[in-house]
Structures are given as C-alpha cells and as structure tokens.
C-alpha positions in Angstrom: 100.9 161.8 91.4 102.4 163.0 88.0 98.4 163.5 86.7 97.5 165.2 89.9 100.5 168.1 89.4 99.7 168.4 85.5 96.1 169.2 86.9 97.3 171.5 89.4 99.2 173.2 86.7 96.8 173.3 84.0 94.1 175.3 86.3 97.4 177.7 87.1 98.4 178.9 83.6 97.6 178.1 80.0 99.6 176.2 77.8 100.4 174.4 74.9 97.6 172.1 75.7 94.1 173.5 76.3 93.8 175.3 79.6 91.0 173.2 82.0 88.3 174.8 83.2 88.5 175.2 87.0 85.5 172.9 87.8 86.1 170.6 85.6 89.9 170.5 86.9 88.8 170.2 90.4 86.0 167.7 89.9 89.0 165.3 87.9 91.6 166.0 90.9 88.7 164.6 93.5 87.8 161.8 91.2 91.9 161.0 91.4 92.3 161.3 94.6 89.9 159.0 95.7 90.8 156.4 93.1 94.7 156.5 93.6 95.6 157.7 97.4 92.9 155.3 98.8 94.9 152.5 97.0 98.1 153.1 97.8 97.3 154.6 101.6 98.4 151.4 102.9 101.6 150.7 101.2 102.5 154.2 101.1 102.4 154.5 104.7 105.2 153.8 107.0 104.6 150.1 109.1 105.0 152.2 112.0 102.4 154.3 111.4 99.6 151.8 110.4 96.9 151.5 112.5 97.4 147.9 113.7 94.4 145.4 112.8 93.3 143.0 115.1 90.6 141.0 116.1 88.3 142.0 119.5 88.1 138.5 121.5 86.7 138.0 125.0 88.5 135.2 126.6 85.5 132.6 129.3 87.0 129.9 131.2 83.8 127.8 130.9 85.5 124.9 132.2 84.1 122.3 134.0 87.1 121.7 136.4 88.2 125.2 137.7 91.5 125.5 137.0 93.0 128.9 136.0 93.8 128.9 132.2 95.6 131.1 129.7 94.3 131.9 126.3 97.3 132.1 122.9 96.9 132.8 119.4 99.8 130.8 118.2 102.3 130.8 121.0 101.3 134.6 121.8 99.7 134.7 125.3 96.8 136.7 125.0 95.6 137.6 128.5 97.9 139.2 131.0 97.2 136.9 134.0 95.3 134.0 134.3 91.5 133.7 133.5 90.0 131.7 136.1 86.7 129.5 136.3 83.7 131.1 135.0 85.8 134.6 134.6 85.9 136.6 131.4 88.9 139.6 130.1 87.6 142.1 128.4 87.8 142.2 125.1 91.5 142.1 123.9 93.6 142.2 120.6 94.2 139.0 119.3 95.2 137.7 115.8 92.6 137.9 112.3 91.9 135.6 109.7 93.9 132.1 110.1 94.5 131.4 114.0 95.5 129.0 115.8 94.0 129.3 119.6 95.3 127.4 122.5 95.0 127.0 125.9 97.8 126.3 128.6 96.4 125.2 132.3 98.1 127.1 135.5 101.8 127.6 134.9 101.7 124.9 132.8 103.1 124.8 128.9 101.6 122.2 127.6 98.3 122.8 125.2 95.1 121.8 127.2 92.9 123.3 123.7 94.3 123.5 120.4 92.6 124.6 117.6 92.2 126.3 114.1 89.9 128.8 113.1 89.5 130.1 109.5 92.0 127.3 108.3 89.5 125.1 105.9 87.6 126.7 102.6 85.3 123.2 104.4 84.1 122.7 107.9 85.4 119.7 109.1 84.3 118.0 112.5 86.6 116.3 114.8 87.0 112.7 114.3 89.9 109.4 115.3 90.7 110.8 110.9 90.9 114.4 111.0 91.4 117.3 113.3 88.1 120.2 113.6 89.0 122.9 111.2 86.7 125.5 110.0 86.4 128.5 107.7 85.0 131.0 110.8 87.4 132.4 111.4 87.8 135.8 113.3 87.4 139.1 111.7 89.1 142.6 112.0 87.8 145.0 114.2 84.6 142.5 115.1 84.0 141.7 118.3 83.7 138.1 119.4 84.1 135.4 122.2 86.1 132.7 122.6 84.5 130.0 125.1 86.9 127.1 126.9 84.9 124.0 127.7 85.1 120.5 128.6 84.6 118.2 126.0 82.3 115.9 126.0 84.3 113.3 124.4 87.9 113.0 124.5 89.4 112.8 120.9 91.1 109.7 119.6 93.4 111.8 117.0 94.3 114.5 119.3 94.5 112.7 123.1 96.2 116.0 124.3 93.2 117.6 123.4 91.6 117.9 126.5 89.4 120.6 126.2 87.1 122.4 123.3 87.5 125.5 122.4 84.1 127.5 120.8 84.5 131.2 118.9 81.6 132.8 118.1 80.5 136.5 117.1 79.1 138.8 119.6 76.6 141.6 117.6 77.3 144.7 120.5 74.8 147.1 118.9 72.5 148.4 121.6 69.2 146.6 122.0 66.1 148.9 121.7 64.8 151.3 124.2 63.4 149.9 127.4 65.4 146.1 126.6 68.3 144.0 127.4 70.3 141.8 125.2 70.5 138.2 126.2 71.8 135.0 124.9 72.0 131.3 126.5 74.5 128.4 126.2 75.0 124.7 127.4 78.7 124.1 128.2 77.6 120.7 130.3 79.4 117.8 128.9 76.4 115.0 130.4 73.7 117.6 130.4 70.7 117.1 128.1 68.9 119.9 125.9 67.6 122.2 128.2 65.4 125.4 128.4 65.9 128.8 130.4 63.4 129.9 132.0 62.3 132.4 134.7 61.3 130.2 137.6 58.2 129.3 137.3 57.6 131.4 134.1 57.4 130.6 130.4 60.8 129.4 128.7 63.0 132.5 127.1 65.4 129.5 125.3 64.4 126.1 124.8 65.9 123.1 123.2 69.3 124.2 123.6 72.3 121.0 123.6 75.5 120.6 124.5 78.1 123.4 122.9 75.3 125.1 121.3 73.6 128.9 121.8 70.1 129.3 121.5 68.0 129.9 118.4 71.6 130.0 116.3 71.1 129.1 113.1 72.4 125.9 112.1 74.9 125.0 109.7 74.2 121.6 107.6 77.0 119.7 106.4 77.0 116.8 104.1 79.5 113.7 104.3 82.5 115.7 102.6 81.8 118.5 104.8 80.2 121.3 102.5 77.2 122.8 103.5 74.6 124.5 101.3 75.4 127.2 98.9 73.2 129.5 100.5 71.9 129.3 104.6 68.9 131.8 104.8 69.4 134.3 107.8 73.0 132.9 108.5 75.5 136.3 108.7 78.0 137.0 111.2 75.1 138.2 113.9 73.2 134.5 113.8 76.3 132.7 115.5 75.9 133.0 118.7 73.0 135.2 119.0 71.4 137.7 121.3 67.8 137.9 122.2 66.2 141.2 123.4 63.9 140.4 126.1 62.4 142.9 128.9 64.9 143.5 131.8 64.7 142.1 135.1 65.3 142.9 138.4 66.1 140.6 141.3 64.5 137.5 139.3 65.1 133.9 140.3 65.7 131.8 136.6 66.1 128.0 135.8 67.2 125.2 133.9 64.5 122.9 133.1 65.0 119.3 130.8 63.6 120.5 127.5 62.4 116.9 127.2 60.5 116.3 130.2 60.5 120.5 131.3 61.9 118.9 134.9 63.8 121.9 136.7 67.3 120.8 136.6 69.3 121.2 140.3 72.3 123.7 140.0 75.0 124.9 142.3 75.5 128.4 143.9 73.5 131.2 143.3 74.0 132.1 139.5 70.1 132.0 138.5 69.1 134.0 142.0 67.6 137.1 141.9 69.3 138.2 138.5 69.5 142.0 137.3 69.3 142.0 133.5 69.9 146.2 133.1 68.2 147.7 129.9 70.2 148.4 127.3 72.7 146.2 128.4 74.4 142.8 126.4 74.5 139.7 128.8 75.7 135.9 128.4 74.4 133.1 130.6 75.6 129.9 130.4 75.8 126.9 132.1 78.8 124.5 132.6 79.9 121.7 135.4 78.3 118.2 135.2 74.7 116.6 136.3 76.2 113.6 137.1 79.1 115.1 139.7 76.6 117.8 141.1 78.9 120.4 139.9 76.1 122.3 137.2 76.2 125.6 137.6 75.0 128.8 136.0 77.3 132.0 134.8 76.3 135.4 133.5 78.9 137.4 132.0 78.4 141.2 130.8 79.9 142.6 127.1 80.5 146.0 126.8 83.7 147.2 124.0 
C-alpha cells in the first residue's frame, strides 16, 4: 500500500522526484490495484466476513429398500431431517474438495455408505484390496448430486458398506427455447442395460447399466488405475449428463431390455402420463429390483 500513497502523492504536488503525469499516475494506481488488493482480499479480510465456500449437493435416497436415510460430509449431517425413499433436498451446502460422505439409516449411527471423493490423484475401484477412491471430487459453488443406492455387490473389504454412494455434476444452465432438460439412470442392482423410451415410441436413452447415466462419457482405466492423459469431450458437464429433448405432457414412458427391447414391468405410476415442462431440468431414474418386483421409476426436478 506504500506504492499506492507515493502515487497518490506524486499526482498531488511536485517533488524531489519527477512529478507523474495524472494519466499515467492513475493508469499505474489501476494496474496496482488489481494486482495487489485482489491478492491479498482474502487474507486481508476478517474470517468473519468471508463469504463462506461450499459445495451445492442434492441429497436422492435411490435406495432399494425404503428406509429413511441421512446424508454427512464427515460426521456433519447435512440434511435437516431425514430423506426418505425416492425423495430429494434441495440443494444444500456441503463440504469442497476432499470429502468424505456417509450415510446413517433411521436414527441409527452407524455408516450404511462411506466414501471418499477427491481423495486419489488415481481412480481406484472397489475391491476385497482397496477401498473406491477417486479424484472427482466436489467443486465450490458447482452444483451437483449425490445419489444413495444399493449395491450390487456387497464389498469383502468394507462389509459395513452396505450401500453405494454416486456424486455426479448437474450442468443447471437453461435448455433452449421451446425444450426440457433430461437425463436417465439405472440404480437396479439385478437389472440389465435398459433403454427409456416413450411407450411405444423410439428410445430417448439406450444401453444404459447398472450405476450408470446415459450417454456419460466413459472414463478408461488401466490395471494401476490411470486413465488416458487426455478423454475427448470429458469436462465437468459430461458426468452425469442432460439431454434436451421436446417436452411432454401427460406421456406414458418405459423401460425396455436394451438387449432384447422387451418392456420391462415396473411398480406404481412413475412412467404414467409424465409432464416434462420446457425449460425445465429433470432426473429419471430407476431403482428397486426385477427379481423382488420392487422396480420402479422416479423423476426428480433441479432448480438452484
């Protein structure tokens, strides 16, 4: 701030030293500003007064079983009362960078999900050797979701680990005029790859499998868990995409086999006459089991 006064005080009076031209002076002071005060804004500031940064996550209980669940980062509960089966919160504050989310069932203390995001320069899948780790981690003042679901597996390393957890990034720019925003997921632990479809109709999604969103791109890993240097089209908005498709009103949709294209039974009334809303940002996504009769369809809405 010493260079910023001597500045000030050159433009003010002559000196010793050459007095600066007032344009010049002002243009250097800018320049100064910008370079210095942006610096130190955030260690000059009071912790009080910073503007806390925090991550936007939308907590799904995409369970199989429908018992009530609580979401932590840490040991910090992150919703305010319990999220129950195929529920969403809204988008709440939750730990950047490095975290460690868990799930709790009912009153319950005990960690039904544990797992870490952003912990591994690698991506490392689960196996009876190591736990899942992961460099996607999420990202300050991006929006994302955080899905509970039933493995399909149980895990020889971690037995507690009942249940999966899967972040990915939600991209909540508008979709164009006149269209809605989409995207599809298999949460079914026994289900095969299936397609969405409006009933009857041509597939939207297809090929979709277990734990997976359609047309993400996918990440490649080789036995020591890098992937390629490069992923063409991979960026925060390809995991866990959005499709823009033409909106619909009162429309029956379906699960087919992407295999055999069968229609695959389901539950309630999740895929009867559906509203997609233009300009609007949906998820659908399917969860329960084939094998119990439990399959069943949810569609949740993101707005920030």
């Amino acid at each position: 701030m010493k260079i910023i006064e001597y500045i000030l005080n050159r433009i003010k009076r002559p000196g010793r030293l050459p007095r600066l031209q007032p344009v010049y002076a002002l243009s250097m002071l800018i320049i100064l500003l910008s370079a210095s005060c942006k610096k130190t804004d955030y260690l000059d500031t009071d912790n009080s007064q910073r503007p806390p940064l925090s991550a936007k996550v939308k907590l799904v209980n995409a369970l199989s079983i429908t018992a009530p669940i609580n979401f932590l980062d840490f040991t910090r509960q992150i919703n305010t009362s319990l999220v129950t089966h195929n529920l969403s919160t809204d988008y709440l504050d939750t730990q950047f960078g490095k975290v460690q989310y868990n799930t709790t069932e009912g009153s319950n203390t005990s960690y039904k999900s544990s797992y870490m995001f952003g912990g591994s320069a690698n991506f490392q899948q689960e196996t009876d050797k190591a736990s899942f780790s992961g460099p996607n981690g999420p990202i300050a003042d991006f929006y994302h979701t955080l899905f509970a679901v039933a493995k399909r597996k149980p895990s020889k390393l971690n037995p507690g680990n009942r249940d999966s957890l899967i972040l990915v990034y939600d991209d909540l720019d508008a979709p164009a005029t006149g269209k809605t925003k989409v995207r599809f997921a298999n949460f079914s632990p026994d289900a095969p790859n299936v397609s969405f479809a409006e009933a009857g109709g041509t597939a939207i999604f297809t090929n979709v499998g277990y734990g997976s969103f359609s047309d993400q791109t996918v990440l490649t890993y080789d036995a020591t868990g890098k992937g390629p240097a490069t992923i063409p089209g991979l960026s925060w908005k390809t995991l866990g995409p959005f499709k823009e498709i033409a909106p619909a009103t009162g429309i029956n949709f379906e699960i087919r086999n992407a295999t055999t294209n069968a229609v695959i039974p389901l539950t309630g009334t999740g895929l009867t006459g559906v509203t997609f809303e233009a300009g609007k940002i949906y998820t659908v996504f399917i969860n329960g089991t084939v094998a119990g009769g439990t399959l069943s369809a949810t569609i949740i809405t993101h707005t920030k």
